[in-house]
C-alpha positions as CSV (number, residue, x, y, z in Angstrom):
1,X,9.2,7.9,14.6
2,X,8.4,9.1,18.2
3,X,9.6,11.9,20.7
4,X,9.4,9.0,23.0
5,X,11.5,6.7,21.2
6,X,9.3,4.3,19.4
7,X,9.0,3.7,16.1
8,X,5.7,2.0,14.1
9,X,5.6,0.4,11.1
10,X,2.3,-0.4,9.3
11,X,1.9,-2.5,6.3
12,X,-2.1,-2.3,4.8
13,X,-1.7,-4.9,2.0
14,X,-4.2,-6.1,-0.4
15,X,-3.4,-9.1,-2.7
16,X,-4.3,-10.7,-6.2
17,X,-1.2,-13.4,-6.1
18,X,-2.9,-15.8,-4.0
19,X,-6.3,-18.1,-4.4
20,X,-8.7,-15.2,-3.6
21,X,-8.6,-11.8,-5.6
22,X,-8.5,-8.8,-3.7
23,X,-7.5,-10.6,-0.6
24,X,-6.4,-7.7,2.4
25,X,-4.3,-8.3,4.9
26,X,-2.0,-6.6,7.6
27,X,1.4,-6.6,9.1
28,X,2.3,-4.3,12.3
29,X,5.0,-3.8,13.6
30,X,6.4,-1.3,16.9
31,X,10.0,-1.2,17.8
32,X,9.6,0.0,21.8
33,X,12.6,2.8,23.2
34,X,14.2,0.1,24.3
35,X,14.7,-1.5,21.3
36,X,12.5,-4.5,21.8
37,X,10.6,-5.3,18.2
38,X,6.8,-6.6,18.3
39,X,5.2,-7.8,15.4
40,X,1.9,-9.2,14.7
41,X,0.3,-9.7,11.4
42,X,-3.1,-11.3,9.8
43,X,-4.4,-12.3,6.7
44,X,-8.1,-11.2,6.0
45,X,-10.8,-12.7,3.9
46,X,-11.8,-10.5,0.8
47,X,-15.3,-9.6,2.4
48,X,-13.8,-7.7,5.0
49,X,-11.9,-5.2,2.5
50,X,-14.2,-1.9,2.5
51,X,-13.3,1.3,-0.4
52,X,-14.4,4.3,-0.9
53,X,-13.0,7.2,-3.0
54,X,-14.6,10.2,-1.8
55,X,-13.9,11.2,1.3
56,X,-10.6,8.1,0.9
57,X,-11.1,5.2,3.3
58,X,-9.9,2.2,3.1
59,X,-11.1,-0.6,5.6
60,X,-10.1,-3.9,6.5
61,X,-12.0,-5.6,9.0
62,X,-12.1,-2.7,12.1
63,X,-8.8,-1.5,10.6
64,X,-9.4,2.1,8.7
65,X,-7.5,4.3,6.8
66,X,-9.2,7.6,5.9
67,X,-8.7,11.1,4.7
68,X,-7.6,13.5,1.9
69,X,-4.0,14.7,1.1
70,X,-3.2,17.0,3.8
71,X,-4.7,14.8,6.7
72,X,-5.2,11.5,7.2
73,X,-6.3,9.2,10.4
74,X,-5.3,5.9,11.4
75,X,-6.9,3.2,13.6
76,X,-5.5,-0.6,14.0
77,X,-5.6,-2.8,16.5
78,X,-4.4,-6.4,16.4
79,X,-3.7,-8.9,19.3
80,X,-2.1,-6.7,21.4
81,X,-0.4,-4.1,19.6
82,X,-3.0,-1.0,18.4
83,X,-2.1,2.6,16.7
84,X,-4.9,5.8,17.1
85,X,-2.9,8.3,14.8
86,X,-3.4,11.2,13.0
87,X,-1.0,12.4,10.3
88,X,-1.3,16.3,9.3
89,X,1.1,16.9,6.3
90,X,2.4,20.6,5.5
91,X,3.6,19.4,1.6
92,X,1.5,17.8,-0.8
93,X,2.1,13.9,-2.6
94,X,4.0,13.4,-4.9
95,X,5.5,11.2,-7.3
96,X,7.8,11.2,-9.6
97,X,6.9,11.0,-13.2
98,X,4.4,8.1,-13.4
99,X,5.8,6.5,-10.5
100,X,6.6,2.8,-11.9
101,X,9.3,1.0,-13.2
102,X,9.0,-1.7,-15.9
103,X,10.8,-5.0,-16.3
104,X,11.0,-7.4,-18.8
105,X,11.0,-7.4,-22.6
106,X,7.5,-6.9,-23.3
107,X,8.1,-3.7,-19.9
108,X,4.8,-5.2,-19.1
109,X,5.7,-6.4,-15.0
110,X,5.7,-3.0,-12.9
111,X,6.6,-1.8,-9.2
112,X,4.6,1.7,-9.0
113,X,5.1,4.0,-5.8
114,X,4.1,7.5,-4.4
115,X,4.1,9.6,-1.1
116,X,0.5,11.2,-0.2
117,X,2.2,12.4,3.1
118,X,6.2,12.4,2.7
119,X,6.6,14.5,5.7
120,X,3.4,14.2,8.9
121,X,3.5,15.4,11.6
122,X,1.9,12.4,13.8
123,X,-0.3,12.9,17.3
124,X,-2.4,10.3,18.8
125,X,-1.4,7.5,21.0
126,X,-0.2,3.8,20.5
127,X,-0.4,0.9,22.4
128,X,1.6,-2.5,22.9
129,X,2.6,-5.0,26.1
130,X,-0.4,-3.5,28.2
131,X,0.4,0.3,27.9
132,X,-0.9,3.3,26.5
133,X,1.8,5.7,24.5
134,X,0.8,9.6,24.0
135,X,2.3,9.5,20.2
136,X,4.0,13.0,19.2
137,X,6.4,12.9,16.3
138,X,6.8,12.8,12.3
139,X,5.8,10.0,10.0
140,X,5.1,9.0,6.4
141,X,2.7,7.3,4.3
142,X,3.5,5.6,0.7
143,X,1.1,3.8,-1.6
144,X,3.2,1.1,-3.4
145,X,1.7,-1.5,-5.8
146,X,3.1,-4.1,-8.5
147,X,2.0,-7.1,-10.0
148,X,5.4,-8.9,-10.3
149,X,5.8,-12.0,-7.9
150,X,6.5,-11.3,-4.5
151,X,8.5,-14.7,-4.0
152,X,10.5,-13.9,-6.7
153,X,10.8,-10.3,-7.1
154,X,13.8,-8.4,-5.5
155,X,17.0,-9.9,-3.7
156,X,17.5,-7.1,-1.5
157,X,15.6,-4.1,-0.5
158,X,16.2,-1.1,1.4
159,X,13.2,0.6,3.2
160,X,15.2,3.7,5.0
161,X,13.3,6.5,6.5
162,X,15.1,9.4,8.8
163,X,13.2,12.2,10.6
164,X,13.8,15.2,12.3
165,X,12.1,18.7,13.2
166,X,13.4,20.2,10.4
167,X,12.8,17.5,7.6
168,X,12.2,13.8,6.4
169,X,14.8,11.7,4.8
170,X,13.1,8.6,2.4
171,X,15.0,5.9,0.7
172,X,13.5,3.3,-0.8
173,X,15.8,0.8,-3.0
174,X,15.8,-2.9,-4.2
175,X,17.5,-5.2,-6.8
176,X,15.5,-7.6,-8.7
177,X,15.9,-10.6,-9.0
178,X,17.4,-12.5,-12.4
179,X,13.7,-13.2,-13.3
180,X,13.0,-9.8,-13.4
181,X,16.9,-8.4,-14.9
182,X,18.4,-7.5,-11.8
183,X,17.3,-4.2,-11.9
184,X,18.5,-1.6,-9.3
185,X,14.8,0.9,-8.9
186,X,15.5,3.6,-6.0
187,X,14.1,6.5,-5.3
188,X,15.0,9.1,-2.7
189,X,13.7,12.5,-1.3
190,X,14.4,15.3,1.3
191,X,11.4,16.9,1.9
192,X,11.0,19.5,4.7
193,X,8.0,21.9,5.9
194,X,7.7,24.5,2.9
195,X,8.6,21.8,0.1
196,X,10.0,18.6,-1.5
197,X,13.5,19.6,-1.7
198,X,14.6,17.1,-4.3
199,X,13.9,14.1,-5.2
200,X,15.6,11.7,-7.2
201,X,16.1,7.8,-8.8
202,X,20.0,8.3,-9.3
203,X,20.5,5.8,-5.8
204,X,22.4,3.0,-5.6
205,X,22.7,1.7,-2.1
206,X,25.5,-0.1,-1.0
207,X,26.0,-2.1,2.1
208,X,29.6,-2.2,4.6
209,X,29.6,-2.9,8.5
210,X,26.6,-4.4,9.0
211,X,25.7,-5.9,12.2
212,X,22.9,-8.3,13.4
213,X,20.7,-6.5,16.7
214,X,19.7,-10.2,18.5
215,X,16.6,-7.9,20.1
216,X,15.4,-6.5,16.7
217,X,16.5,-9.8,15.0
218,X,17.4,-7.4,11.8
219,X,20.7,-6.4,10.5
220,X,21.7,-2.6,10.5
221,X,24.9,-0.6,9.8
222,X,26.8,-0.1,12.7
């Protein structure tokens, strides 16, 4: 989220559910001040996913990720939407226990997550409909991965993320569908500049007064 009133949102996705294993692809998305949302997104073939371990990187096509777990740096650029970012963060990852919860008899279907930067401080610049953005604001990064299917998996999800000076807010909730037991997983944190203040899977998130924005065709409390 931006001092100048955008806000990014980068998915770097790499899939085994389809016809080609280890298939990358790429969804972008940047929500202007004026509350106008632009998306683009792109499916990649598996040659162009690139990985390395020490220094990080991960690369798809001339999209990289790269760094260790205090800094990391950011370059994409798709059709006309682009992000040059660095994220510097003052608290290390973390997760919490080992991260995943299990469905199914056999516990054998998992959703995993962890934070390597729940609270960045983010400089750089970003660039959609022609311009160029000086980016200055705080940010987030999250590793998710699962191998239950996507079609199927939950029946609502909650992605909500608040930032300010003095600390970082991050929700993340869904339900699962009957296949997988309708299972509420959540997990929560309030993380600030010295430490992870808590953190937490005792969430259940609970929806009243929702309204549909026609300009960011999603619904939102009011």
């Amino acid at each position: 989220y931006l001092d100048s009133g955008e806000i990014a949102y980068l998915n770097l996705i790499v899939s085994n559910m389809g016809l080609k294993k280890n298939q990358p692809a790429l969804t972008l998305t940047i929500i202007t001040h004026t509350r106008e949302r632009l998306t683009t997104e792109k499916d990649f073939q598996p040659g162009d996913l690139k990985l390395t371990e020490n220094p990080f990187s991960i690369k798809i096509g001339e999209n990289v990720l790269s760094g260790d777990d205090r800094r990391q740096k950011l370059s994409v650029k798709q059709e006309q939407l682009g992000l040059e970012l660095e994220f510097s963060s003052p608290v290390p990852g973390f997760k919490l226990g080992d991260g995943c919860a299990y469905f199914g008899a056999k516990k054998d279907i998992y959703f995993c997550i962890n934070y390597p930067a729940p609270r960045a401080r983010v400089s750089g610049f970003i660039t959609y409909n022609g311009k160029k953005v000086n980016a200055k604001g705080w940010g987030y990064l999250d590793h998710s991965w699962y191998n239950a299917d996507t079609a199927i998996f939950e029946k609502i999800w909650h992605n909500l993320k608040f930032f300010s000076p003095e600390q970082n807010l991050l929700i993340t909730s869904f339900v699962s569908t009957e296949n997988y037991g309708e299972k509420n997983v959540a997990v929560v944190s309030l993380v600030n500049d010295q430490k992870v203040v808590f953190a937490t899977t005792d969430l259940l998130v609970t929806e009243s007064s929702i309204e549909f924005d026609p300009v960011g065709q999603k619904s939102y409390p009011k």
